[in-house]
N, C-alpha and C positions, 0 to 999 in steps of 0.2 A: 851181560849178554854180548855174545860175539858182533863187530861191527859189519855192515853189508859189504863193505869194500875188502875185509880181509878174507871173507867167505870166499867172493870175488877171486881174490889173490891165489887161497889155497887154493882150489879147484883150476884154476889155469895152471897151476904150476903140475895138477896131477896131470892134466891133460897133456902138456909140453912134455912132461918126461912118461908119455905114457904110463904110468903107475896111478893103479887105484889106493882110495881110502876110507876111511871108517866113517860113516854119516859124522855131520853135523851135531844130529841130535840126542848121538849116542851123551857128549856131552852136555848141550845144551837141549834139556828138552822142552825147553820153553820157546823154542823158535818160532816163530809166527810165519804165515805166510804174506803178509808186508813186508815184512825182513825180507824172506826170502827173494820176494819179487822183485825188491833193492839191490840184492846182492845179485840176480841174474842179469839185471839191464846195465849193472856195474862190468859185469864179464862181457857182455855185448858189446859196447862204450869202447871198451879195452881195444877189443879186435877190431872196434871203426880208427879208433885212435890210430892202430898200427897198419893203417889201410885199405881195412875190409871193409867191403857195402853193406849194408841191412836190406835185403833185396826179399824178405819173407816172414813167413811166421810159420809155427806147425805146430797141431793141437795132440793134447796127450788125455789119456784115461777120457777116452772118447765112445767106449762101450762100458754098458751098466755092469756085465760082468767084471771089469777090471775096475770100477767105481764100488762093488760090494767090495772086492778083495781089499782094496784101500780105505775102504769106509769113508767114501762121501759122495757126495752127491752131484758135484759140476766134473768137465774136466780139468784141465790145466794147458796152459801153453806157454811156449817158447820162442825166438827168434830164428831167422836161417840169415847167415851173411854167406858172401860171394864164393868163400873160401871152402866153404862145405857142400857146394856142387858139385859133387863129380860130373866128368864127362860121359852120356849113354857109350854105354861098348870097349869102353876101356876098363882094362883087370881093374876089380877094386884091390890094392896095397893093403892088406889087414896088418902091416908096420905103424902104420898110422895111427891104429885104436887101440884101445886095451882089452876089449874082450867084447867085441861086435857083434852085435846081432840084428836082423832086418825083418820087415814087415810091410807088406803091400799095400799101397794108400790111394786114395783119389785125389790128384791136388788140383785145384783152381790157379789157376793165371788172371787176376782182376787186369780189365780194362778200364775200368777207373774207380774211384775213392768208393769206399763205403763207409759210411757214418751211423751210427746209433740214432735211433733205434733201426735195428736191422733184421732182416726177415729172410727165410727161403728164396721170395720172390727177389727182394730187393738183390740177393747175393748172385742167383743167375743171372737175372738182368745184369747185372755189373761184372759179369766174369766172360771174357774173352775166348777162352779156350779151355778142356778140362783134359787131363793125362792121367796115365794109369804111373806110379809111381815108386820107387822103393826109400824107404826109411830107415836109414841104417845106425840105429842105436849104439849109444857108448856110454853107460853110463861111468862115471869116475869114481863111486864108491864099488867096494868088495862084492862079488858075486849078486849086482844090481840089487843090494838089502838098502833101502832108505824108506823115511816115511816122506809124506807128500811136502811136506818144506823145504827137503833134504833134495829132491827130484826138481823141484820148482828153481831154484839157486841154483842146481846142474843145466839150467836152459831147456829142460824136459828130454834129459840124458840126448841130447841133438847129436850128431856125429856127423852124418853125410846124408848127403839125397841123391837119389838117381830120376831122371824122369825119361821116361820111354819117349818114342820117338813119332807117336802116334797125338797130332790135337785135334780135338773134335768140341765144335760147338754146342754149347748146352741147349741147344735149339732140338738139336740130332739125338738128344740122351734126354728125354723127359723125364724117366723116373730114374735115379740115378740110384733109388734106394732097392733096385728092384736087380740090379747091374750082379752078376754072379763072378765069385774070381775063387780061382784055383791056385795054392801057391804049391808050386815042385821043389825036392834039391836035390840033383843029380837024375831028375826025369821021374822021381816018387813023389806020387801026393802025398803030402804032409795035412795040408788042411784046406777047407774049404771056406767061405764067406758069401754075404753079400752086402751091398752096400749100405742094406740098413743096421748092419750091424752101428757102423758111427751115429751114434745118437739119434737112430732110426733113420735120416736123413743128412747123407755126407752135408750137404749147404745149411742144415741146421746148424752143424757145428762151427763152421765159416761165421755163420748170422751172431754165434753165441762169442764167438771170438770179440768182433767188433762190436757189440755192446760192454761188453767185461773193458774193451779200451775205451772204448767212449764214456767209459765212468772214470777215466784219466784224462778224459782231454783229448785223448788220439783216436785215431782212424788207421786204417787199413789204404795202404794207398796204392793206385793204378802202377801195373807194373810187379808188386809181388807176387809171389808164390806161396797159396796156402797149402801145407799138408795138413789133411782135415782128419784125423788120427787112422792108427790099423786098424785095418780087417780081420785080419786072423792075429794069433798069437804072435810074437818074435819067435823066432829060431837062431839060434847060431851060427855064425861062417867061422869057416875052417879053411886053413888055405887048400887050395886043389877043387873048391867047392862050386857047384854052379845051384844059382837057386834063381826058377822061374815064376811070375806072380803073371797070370790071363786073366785080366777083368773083361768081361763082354761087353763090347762095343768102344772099347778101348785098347782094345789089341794084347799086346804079350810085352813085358818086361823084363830083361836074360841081368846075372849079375853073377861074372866069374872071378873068384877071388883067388888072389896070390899074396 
C-alpha cells in the first residue's frame, strides 16, 4: 500500500506543475480513508511548512444527491490555508488551476472554538458573521473521475475561495436553510438552490464537521472560515467568463476569470 506522505508528495507536485493524474485507486484499490485523511493533513503540513496559515476548513458531498452518486452516506472535508484566498473583485488567473470549476456556498466566519459534541445551535451561536461565497474547485486527478479516498487525499479538490463582500449576523438570517441563491455565467441562469440543499441546514454541516474532528482531538477554531459545501452543481470557468452566485440576504457574489 502506497504511504500517506507520498500520496502527499504526488498530488502537490500535480498541483505545482499544474498537471492532472489518474486516481490513486486506479492502482491501489484498497485505499482506505484513514490513509487518505493522512495523506491530506500531510499535503496541508507541507504548505504550513512553506509558510501558509490553516485559516479554515470546507465541507464536501454535502448534498444527498452528490452522496447517492458517491455511494455514501456522510460528507467529506478539507482544509483552506492563507494562500487559497483570493481577493473579492480581482480576475481570478485560471493559470493557476488545471481545470476549475466553481460553486456557490454559505461560509461561516467562527468567533470562537467549537468543540464536539456540536449542534445547529452551538455553531450560530459561535459564528461571527456569515458570507455568500464562491468555491472554486481543482481537482488534480483526470476529468475530476476519483472515488472518495482519492477526493479525500486531494483536500476535497480545494483550489481557491472567493468571499463576497457582504457580513451579516446569523442573528439577521434565522433560517439559513430557507436562503434562495441563483448562480449566473455571463448573466444566464444556470441553476438554482437553496440552502437546505447542504445537508438540509448549511450549520448542520459546520456541527458535522467538528464532531468528525473531535473524534481526533480537534476543534474548529475562532477566526476560521467554514465553506459548508455547494449549492448548486460546479460549473466550469473559462477564461473571458463572468459567473454570478445571489444568495438572499446575503447579497451577490461576481467572479471574472482571465
Amino acid at each position: 500500500m502506497i504511504e500517506p506522505a507520498e500520496i502527499a508528495r504526488q498530488l502537490s507536485e500535480s498541483e505545482r506543475e499544474r498537471c492532472f493524474r489518474q486516481p490513486f485507486t486506479d492502482d491501489f484499490p484498497d485505499l482506505d480513508l484513514d490513509t487518505a485523511y493522512a495523506a491530506q493533513w500531510a499535503g496541508v503540513q507541507a504548505k504550513i511548512a512553506a509558510g501558509d496559515k490553516l485559516v479554515g476548513a470546507k465541507l464536501g458531498l454535502t448534498s444527498k444527491a452528490k452522496q447517492r452518486v458517491m455511494k455514501v452516506d456522510d460528507p467529506l472535508y478539507g482544509f483552506v490555508t492563507s494562500s487559497m484566498l483570493a481577493p473579492y473583485g480581482d480576475p481570478l488567473d485560471l493559470s493557476k488551476f488545471i481545470h476549475p470549476r466553481v460553486e456557490p456556498e454559505i461560509a461561516f466566519l467562527l468567533g470562537r472554538d467549537i468543540e464536539g459534541p456540536a449542534t445547529v445551535t452551538t455553531v450560530l451561536e459561535a459564528t461571527a458573521a456569515i458570507f455568500a461565497a464562491v468555491d472554486v474547485l481543482d481537482s488534480r486527478y483526470e476529468n475530476f473521475r476519483f472515488t472518495l479516498p482519492d477526493v479525500v487525499a486531494d483536500n476535497a479538490s480545494a483550489g481557491a475561495f472567493i468571499i463576497g463582500p457582504r457580513a451579516v449576523s446569523p442573528a439577521d438570517l434565522p433560517d439559513l436553510h430557507l436562503l434562495g441563491c441563483v448562480l449566473r455565467a455571463d448573466g444566464e441562469i444556470v441553476d438554482t438552490a437553496a440552502g437546505a440543499a447542504v445537508l438540509g441546514r448549511p450549520a448542520a454541516s459546520v456541527a458535522w464537521l467538528a464532531n468528525q474532528l473531535a473524534k481526533r482531538g480537534e476543534s474548529l477554531k475562532a477566526g476560521w472560515l467554514i465553506f459548508s459545501g455547494g449549492l448548486t452543481a460546479p460549473i466550469p470557468m473559462t477564461p473571458g467568463m463572468a459567473v454570478t452566485a445571489e444568495i438572499a440576504g446575503l447579497g451577490s457574489i461576481e467572479v471574472h476569470a482571465r
